[in-house]
C-alpha positions as CSV (number, residue, x, y, z in Angstrom):
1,X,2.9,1.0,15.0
2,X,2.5,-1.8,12.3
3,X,0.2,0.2,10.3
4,X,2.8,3.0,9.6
5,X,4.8,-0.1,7.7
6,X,2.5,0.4,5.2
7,X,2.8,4.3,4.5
8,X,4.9,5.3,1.7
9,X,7.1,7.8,3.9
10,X,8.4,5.0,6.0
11,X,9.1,2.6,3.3
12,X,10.6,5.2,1.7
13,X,12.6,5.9,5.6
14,X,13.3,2.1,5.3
15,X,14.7,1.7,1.6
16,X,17.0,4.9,1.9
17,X,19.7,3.2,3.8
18,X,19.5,0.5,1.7
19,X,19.9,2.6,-1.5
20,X,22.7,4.2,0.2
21,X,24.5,1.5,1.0
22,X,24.4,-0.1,-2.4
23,X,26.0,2.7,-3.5
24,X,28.8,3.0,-1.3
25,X,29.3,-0.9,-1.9
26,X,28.4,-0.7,-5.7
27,X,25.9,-3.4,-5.2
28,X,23.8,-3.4,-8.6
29,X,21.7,-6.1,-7.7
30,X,20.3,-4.1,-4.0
31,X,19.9,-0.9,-5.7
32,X,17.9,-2.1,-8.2
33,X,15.7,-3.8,-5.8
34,X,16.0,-0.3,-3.8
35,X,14.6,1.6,-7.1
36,X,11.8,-1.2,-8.1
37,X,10.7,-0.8,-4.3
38,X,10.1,2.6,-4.9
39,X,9.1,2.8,-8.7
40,X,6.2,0.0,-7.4
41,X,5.3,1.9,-4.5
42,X,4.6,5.2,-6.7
43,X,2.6,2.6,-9.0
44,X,0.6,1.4,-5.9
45,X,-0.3,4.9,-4.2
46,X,-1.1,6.3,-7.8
47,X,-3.8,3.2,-8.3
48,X,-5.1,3.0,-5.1
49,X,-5.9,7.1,-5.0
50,X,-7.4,6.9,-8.7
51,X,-9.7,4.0,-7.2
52,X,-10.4,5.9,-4.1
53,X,-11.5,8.5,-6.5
54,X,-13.7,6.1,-8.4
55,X,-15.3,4.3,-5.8
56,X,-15.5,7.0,-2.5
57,X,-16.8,4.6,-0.1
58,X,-16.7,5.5,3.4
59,X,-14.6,4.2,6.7
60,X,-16.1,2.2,9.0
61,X,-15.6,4.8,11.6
62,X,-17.7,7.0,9.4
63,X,-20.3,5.6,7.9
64,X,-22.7,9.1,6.9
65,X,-25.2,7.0,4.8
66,X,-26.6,3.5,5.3
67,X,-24.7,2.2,2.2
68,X,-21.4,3.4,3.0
69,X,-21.0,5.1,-0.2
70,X,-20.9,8.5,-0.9
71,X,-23.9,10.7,-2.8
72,X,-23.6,13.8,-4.5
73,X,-24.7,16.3,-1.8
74,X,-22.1,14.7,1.0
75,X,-19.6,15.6,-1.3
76,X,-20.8,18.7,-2.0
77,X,-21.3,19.8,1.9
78,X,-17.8,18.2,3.0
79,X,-16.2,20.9,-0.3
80,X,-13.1,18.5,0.0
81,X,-14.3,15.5,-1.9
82,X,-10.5,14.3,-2.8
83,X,-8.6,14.7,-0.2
84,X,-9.1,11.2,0.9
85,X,-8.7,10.9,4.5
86,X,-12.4,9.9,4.6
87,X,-12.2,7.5,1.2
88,X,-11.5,3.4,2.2
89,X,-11.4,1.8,-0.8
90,X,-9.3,0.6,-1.6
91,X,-7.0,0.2,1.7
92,X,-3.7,2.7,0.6
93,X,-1.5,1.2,3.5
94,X,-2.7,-1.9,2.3
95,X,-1.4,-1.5,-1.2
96,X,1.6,0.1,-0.4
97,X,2.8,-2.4,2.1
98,X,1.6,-5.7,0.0
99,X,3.6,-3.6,-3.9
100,X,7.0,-3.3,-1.3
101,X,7.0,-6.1,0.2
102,X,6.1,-8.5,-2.5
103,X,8.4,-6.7,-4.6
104,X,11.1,-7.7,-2.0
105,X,9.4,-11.0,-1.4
106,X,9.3,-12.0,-5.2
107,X,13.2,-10.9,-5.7
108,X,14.8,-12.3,-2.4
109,X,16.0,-16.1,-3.0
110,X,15.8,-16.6,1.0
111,X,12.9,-17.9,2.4
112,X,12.9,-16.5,5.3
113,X,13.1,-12.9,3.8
114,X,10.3,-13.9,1.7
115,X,8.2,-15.1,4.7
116,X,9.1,-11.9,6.3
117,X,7.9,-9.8,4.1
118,X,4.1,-11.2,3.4
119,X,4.0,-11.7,7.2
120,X,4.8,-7.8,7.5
121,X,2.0,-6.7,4.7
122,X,-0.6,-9.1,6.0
123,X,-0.2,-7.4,9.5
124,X,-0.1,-4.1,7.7
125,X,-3.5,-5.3,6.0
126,X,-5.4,-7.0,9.8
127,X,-4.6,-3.6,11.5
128,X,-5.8,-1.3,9.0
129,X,-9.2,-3.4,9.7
130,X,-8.4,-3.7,13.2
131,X,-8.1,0.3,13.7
132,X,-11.6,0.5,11.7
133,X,-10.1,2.2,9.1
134,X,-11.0,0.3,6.8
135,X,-13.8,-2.9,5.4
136,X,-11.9,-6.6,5.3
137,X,-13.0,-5.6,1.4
138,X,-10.9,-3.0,1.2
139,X,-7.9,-4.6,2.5
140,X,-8.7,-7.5,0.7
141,X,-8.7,-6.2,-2.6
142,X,-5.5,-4.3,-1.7
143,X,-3.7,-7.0,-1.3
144,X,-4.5,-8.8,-4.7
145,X,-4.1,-6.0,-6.5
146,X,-0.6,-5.0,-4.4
147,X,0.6,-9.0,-4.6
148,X,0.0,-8.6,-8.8
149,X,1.7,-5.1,-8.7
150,X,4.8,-6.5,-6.5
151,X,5.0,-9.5,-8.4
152,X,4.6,-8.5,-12.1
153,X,7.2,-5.7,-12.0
154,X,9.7,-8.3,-10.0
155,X,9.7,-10.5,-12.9
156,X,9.9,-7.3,-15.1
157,X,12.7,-6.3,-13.4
């Protein structure tokens, strides 16, 4: 269950009622958080599927050659080369989950939100690994680039 934390449709579940509610209250300061959550999210999935792209490594679960990387004739045999359920890095759940909850982290003044929220990406990040959908790499590298995403457009915003 942790790892769905870390797929845009359920962020997007999760920041809904909180966009709808700073409406209703005219609370500037939560819808803006709502719309950078999302806006960083976008930036996030849009990276992390040009790098899949790039890179086409294989999931652990897979694993078709002994390097882990793609060559020309699996992609031609497989004639779906970019739809990406087979691509791992970099981890998108990863990504996602550590660009929203950064975001949220880096514009909350409460500790205790702020704790919250890496606690819930870093779990987002062990189970990808744990599920073998993904190389500690993957997640790693995720993570950095999510925690720069999250943090740059906070202080942008």
């Amino acid at each position: 269950m942790i790892t769905h934390l870390g797929e845009p449709e359920y962020v997007a579940l999760l920041v809904f009622p909180m966009f709808l509610y700073s409406k209703i209250k005219s609370i500037v300061k939560l819808e803006n958080a709502s719309l950078g959550i999302i806006i960083v999210m976008i930036l996030g999935v849009s990276i992390s599927t040009i790098l899949k792209i790039i890179f086409m490594r294989s999931r652990p679960f897979l694993e078709w050659n002994s390097s882990g990387f793609y060559f020309i004739e699996d992609i031609l045999e497989r004639e779906i080369p970019f739809k990406g359920s087979y691509m791992s890095f970099p981890s998108g759940h990863t990504m996602v989950a550590f660009c929203s909850y950064s975001f949220l982290a880096f514009k909350s003044q409460k500790t205790s939100i702020k704790v919250l929220c890496f606690l819930v990406a870093i779990l987002v990040g062990i189970s990808r690994i744990c599920l073998s959908a993904h190389w500690m790499s993957d997640v790693f590298t995720s993570a950095v680039i999510g925690t720069v995403l999250g943090g740059v457009y906070a202080n942008k915003r």
